[in-house]
C-alpha positions in Angstrom: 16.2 -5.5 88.1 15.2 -9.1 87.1 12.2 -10.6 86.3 10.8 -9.9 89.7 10.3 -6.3 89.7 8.1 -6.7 86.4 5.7 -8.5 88.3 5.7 -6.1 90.9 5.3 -3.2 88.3 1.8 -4.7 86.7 0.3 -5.0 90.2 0.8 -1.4 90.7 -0.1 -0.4 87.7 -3.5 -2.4 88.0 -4.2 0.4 91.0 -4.7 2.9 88.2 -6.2 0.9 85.5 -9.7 0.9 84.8 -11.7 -1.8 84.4 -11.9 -1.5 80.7 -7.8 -1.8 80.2 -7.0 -4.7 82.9 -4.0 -6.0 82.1 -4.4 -9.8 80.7 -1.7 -10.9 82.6 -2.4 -9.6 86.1 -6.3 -11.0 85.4 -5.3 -14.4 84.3 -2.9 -14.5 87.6 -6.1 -13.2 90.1 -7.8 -16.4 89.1 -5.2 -18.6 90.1 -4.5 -16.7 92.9 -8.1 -15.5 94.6 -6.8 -14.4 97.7 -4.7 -11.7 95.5 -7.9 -10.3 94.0 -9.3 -7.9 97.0 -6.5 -6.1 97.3 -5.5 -5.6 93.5 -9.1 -4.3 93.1 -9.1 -1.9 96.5 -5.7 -0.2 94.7 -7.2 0.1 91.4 -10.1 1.7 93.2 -7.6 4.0 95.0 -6.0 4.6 91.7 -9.5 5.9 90.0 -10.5 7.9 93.2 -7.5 9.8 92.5 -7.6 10.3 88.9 -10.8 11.8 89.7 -9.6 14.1 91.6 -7.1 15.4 88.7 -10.3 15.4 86.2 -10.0 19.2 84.3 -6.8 19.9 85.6 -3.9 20.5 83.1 -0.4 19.7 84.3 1.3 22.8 84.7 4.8 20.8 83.5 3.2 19.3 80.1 6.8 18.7 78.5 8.6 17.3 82.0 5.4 14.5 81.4 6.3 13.6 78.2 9.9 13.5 78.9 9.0 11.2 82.3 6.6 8.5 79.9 8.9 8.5 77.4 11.1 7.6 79.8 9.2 5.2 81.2 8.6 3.6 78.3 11.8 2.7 77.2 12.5 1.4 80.7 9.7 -1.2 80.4 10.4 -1.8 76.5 13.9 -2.7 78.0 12.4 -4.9 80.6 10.2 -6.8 77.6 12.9 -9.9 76.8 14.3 -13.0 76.8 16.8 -11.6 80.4 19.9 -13.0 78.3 22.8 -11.6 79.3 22.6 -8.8 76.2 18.8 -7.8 77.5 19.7 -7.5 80.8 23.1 -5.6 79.6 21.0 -3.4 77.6 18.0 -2.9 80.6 21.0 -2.0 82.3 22.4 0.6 80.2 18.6 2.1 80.0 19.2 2.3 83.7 22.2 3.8 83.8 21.5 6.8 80.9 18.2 7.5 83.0 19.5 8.1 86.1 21.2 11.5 85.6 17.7 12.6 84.4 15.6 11.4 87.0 18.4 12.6 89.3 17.8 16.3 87.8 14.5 15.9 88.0 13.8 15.4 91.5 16.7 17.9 92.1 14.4 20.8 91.0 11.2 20.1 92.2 12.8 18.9 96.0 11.2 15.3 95.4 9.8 13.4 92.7 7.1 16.3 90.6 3.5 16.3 92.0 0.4 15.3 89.8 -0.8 19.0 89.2 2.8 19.4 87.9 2.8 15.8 85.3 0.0 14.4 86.0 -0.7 11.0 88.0 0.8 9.3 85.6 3.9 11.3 85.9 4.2 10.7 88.9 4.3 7.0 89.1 6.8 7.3 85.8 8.9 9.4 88.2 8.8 7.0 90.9 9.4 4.0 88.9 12.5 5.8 87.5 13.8 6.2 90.9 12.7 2.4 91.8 15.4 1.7 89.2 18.1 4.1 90.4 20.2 0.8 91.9 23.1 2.4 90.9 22.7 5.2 93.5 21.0 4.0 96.7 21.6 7.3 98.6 19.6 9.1 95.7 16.6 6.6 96.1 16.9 7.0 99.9 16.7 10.2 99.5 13.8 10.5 97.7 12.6 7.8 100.2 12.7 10.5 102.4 10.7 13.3 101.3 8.0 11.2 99.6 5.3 11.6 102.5 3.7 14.7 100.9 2.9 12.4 97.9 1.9 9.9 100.1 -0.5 11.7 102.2 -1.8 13.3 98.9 -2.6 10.0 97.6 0.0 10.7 94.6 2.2 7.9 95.6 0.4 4.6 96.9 0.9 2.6 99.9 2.3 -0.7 97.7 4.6 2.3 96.0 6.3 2.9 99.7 6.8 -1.0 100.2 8.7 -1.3 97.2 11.3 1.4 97.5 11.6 1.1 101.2 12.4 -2.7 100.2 14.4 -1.8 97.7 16.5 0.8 99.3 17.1 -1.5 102.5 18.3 -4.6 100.2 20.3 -2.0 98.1 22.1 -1.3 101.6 22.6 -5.2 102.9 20.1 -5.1 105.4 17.1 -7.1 105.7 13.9 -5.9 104.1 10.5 -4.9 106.0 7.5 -6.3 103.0 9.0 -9.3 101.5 8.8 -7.5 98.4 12.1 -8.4 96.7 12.4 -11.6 95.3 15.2 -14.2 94.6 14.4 -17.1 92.3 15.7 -20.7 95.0 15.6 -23.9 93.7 12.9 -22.8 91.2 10.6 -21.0 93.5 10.4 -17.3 94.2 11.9 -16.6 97.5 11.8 -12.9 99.5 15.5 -11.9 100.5 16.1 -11.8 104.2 13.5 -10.0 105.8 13.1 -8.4 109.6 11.4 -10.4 111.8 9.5 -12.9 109.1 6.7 -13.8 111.4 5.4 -10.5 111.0 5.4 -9.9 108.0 2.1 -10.0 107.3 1.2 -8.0 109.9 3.6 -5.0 108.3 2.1 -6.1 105.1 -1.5 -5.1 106.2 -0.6 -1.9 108.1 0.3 -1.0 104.4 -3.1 -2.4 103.0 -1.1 -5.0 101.2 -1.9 -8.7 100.3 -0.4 -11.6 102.8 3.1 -12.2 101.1 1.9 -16.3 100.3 -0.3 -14.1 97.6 2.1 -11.8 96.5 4.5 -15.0 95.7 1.2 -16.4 94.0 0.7 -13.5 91.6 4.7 -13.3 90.9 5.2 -16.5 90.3 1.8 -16.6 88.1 3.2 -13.8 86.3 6.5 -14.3 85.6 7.5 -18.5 86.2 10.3 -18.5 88.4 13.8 -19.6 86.4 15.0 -22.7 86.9 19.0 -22.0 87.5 18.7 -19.7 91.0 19.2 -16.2 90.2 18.5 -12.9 91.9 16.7 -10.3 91.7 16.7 -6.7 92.6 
């Protein structure tokens, strides 16, 4: 993953942030990129709508959530660079010793752990994990496939399914539904080949998601598109 998906990452974690710890970054982007602004701030109100309904409960997996942050955490940490060829080597390697893990994980619960089990942040840890599982498409299909549960839950978000159903379809050559991968063309950001582009928009906001000219605002806000072409995944 490339520069891209970190952009992607602090628009989904604005869905869960309250208003108190915005990220600077994402908030600096919104004013650049108005259009953008609606449907960061609809997710963040899905994202508090469901912590409240996890208010008083104790994840029954306490250590499993501490093993998925920490997890997560040295995913991002990996992801916070210069992307040199020795960062992206080491993101890389993160990648690659996290995989067995999350493989295990989602191997004894039969998909990626609920929130009653790690909480709701466990649960986006777990699917960002699996996000990053490019070395095994099949597993992230897989998980692709018995996600609904979480979905219809409200565990796992609408802009969540976008992005691995993206990812998974570019991680098997084919063309990708939401225009949410990225390639950086003749310094601009640029979705990979999509299905049917005209309506992409229109699958876009069956999802609830922005119009993809604001998504390309906010990433490009966020993270300035290299100069050199380059992909992303």
């Amino acid at each position: 993953m490339l520069r891209l998906f970190m952009a992607a990452t602090l628009l989904t974690a604005a869905g869960v942030a309250s208003a108190q710890d915005e990220d600077p970054k994402l908030a600096a982007a919104l004013l650049q990129c108005p259009g953008a602004a609606v449907f960061v701030q609809a997710e963040r109100a899905r994202g508090q709508e469901q912590a409240q309904k996890l208010v008083g409960i104790v994840p029954s997996q306490p250590q499993l959530r501490e093993q998925l942050l920490e997890m997560m955490r040295i995913d991002q940490e990996a992801r916070d660079g210069d992307w040199s060829p020795p960062m992206i080597e080491k993101m890389l390697a993160v990648d690659a010793a996290n995989l067995p893990k999350i493989r295990k994980i989602v191997a004894d619960h039969g998909s990626l752990p609920s929130a009653r089990q790690v909480g709701g942040d466990g649960v986006s840890a777990a699917w960002l994990l699996v996000q990053h599982a490019d070395r095994d498409p099949a597993f992230q299909q897989q998980v692709l496939d018995r996600i609904m549960p979480l979905v219809e839950s409200g565990e796992v978000s609408s802009r969540e399914i976008a992005l691995l159903t993206d990812r998974v379809l570019v991680n098997a050559g084919a063309p990708q539904r939401y225009g949410s991968q990225l390639a950086a063309i003749n310094g601009k950001w640029e979705p990979k080949p999509m299905e049917a582009p005209e309506q992409v928009d229109q699958r876009r906001a069956s999802l609830g998601q922005m119009p993809l000219a604001d998504y390309l605002c906010v990433a490009t806000q966020i993270f300035p598109p290299p100069l050199a072409d380059s992909l992303t995944r």
